[in-house]
Steps between C-alpha positions, in 0.01 A plus 500: 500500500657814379495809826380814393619677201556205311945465626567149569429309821767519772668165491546565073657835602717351791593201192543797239782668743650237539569369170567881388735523761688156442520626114605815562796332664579254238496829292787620706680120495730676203642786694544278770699194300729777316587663795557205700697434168721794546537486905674149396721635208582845710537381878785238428713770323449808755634274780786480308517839522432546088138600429422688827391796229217300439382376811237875576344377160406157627431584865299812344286271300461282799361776698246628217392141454473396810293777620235461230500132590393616909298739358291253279538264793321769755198590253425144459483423871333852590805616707678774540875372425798790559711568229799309485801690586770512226818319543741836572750642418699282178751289616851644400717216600497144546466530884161735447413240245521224761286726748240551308463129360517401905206711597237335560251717252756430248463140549088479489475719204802261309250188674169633303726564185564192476227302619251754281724415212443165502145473638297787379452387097362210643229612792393696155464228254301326781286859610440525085483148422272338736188711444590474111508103499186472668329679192712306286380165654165625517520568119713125443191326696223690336638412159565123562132478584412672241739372194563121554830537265659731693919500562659427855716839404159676636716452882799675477782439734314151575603147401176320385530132391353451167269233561245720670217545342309901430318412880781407686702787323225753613416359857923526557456846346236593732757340821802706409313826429348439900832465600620801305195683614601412923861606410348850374256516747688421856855442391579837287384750826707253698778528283443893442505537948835286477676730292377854633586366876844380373583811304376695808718301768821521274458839389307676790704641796589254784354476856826669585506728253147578605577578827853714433255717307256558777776542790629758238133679393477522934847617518404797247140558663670528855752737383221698287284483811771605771566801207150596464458478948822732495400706254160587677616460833736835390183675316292475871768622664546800250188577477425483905811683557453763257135561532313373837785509729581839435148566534465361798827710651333806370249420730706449787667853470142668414340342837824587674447850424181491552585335877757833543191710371284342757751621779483870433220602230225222488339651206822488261532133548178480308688535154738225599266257563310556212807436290604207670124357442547611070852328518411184698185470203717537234799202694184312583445496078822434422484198721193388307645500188821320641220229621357459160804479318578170723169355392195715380191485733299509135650144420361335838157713466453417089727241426761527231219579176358800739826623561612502118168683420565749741878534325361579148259732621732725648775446167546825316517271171156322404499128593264195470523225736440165474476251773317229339634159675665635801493329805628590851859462548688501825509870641893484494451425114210746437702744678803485199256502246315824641867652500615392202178658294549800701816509337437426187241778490710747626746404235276508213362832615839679510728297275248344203349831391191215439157629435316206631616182735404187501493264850449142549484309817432118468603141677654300269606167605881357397658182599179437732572806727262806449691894346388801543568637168496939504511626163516813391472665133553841409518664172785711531856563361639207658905423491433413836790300659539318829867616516352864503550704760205700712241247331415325755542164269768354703331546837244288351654249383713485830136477637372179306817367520432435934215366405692253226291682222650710238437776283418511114577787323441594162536893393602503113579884420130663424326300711354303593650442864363148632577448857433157640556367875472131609467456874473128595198483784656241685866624608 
């Protein structure tokens, strides 16, 4: 029963990939044999220390091949694979030569060469071929039945003794194109699994090397976070030093006077405590603001969407805002993101020259672990850089980057400047 639309049925389309995929391979069986081809002629010589020139060529086509074979290996299992990391630097004497055929990436990538040399014309002819024979049999059967004086040569690939007669000839007919037709059926997506998980365990990083990434991605979001705490530890303690504290000694000296006032002309101390009250307002303000640049009382009161609105509304440039499929993200993450579009509005505003903004806020999920995603559009100049200087940009990115997110930019010169931040929801 065809689903709706009229595509195929699931299990043809899971049978479809497969064979597609196990093709697309045996396609690729040539690049593979030649280069395996070459790595034999080549790598014998350079360790004698005479073909090292050629050496980046091989390990370069490696790398490129390689890569598309983890790629095609991750789309057919509906994973997310990481690029594989290119060999290095090229190998300038025998010793680097040795390295690099030691390491153990080295080795995998030469173990799939190899093995996908041998083995991947023939997972093809068997993807291609089953599915074919069973129409051929079909057709070899239908015609024995159906002309008596039919040849044996109607099975190819199949010894048939000559004494049969046109029954026996089309009931064996009818036997092999079953078995052909189980081999396409269950034994192709079998055979299809086999080779994506095998190209994905050779080529796909290591447990280990799994793990060195991560202790490095922490190292870098610890250092970016311990930055970022520094960085606005020393803005509070600008701002309180410059603004409220002084305040808040110009109201000690005013009430002082106004004690000494007290002493010897009650009705000039008046003034002084009226000025103390105006400067204590204006320290008790500054304070405020200190407060909600820490975390914004409109983020707890409206959540993250209400807090964006009330950003745009108060943006000198026009802006829309869309925050179709956001959901709630912990306040410490919610928090960034409320910063980081205040930043990227202010940036727009007095860098972009942009006539109109664009803002998206939306929960995307990656790798099974929810991201905020804050993007912002503008229609300005761009040439925006994150090396610039007074942008803002960098404190952004230093931003996502304690929160093991990152920062997209994309500012071609006139315009348009694309801004996007990924903040993982579960750091």
């Amino acid at each position: 029963m065809a689903s709706p639309g009229g595509t195929a049925p699931r299990p043809w389309r899971a049978r479809t990939r497969a064979a597609g995929y196990l093709a697309v391979e045996g396609w690729n069986w040539l690049p593979s044999l030649l280069l395996a081809l070459a790595a034999l002629v080549v790598l014998p010589f350079a360790l004698l220390g005479v073909a090292l020139a050629a050496v980046p060529r091989v390990t370069g086509a490696l790398d490129r091949l390689t890569g598309a074979a983890l790629e095609r290996a991750g789309r057919f299992r509906g994973t997310a694979v990481p690029p594989r990391r290119p060999s290095g630097a090229a190998p300038r004497t025998v010793d680097d030569l040795l390295r690099l055929l030691a390491a153990p990436a080295t080795k995998r990538a030469l173990a799939w060469l190899g093995l996908h040399a041998l083995l991947a014309l023939a997972v093809a002819v068997v993807a291609i071929g089953a599915p074919l024979n069973v129409v051929l049999f079909g057709a070899a059967a239908a015609l024995a039945w159906s002309y008596p004086g039919v040849t044996v040569e109607l099975l190819p690939f199949t010894y048939v003794p000559p004494t049969l007669d046109p029954w026996q000839l089309a009931s064996l007919a009818v036997v092999l194109g079953m078995v052909y037709g189980a081999v396409a059926w269950w034994g192709v997506p079998w055979l299809a699994r086999r080779v994506a998980s095998g190209t994905a365990a050779l080529l796909g990083p290591t447990r280990t090397a799994q793990l060195s990434e991560r202790v490095e991605a922490l190292s870098a979001s610890r250092a970016a976070a311990l930055d970022a705490h520094g960085a606005e530890l020393s803005r509070i303690e600008r701002e309180l030093h410059d603004g409220a504290q002084n305040q808040l000694v110009g109201v000690v000296m005013m009430l002082g006077l106004a004690k000494r006032a007290l002493e010897n002309d009650p009705a000039a101390a008046l003034p002084f405590v009226e000025r103390a009250q105006d400067v204590a307002t204006r320290a008790l303000a500054e304070l405020r603001d200190v407060v909600h640049d820490i975390y914004p009382p409109v983020l707890a009161e409206l959540g993250l969407g209400g807090a964006a609105s009330a950003l745009t509304s108060r943006s000198p440039v026009p802006c829309t805002l869309d925050v179709a499929g956001l959901r709630r993200a912990p306040a410490a993450v919610e928090s960034a993101a409320y910063f980081v579009l205040a930043e990227a509005l202010t940036n727009a505003a007095k860098y972009a020259a942009a006539s109109r903004i664009d803002v998206a806020l939306r929960t995307e999920p990656h790798h099974g672990e929810d991201v905020l995603v804050v993007e912002v559009v503008d229609d300005g100049r761009g040439g925006a850089r994150l090396d610039g200087t007074g942008t803002g940009l960098a404190g952004m990115a230093r931003r996502a980057a304690a929160f093991e997110g990152a920062l997209h930019l994309s500012s071609p010169p006139g315009g348009p400047t694309r801004v996007r931040v990924e903040l993982p929801c579960g750091s």
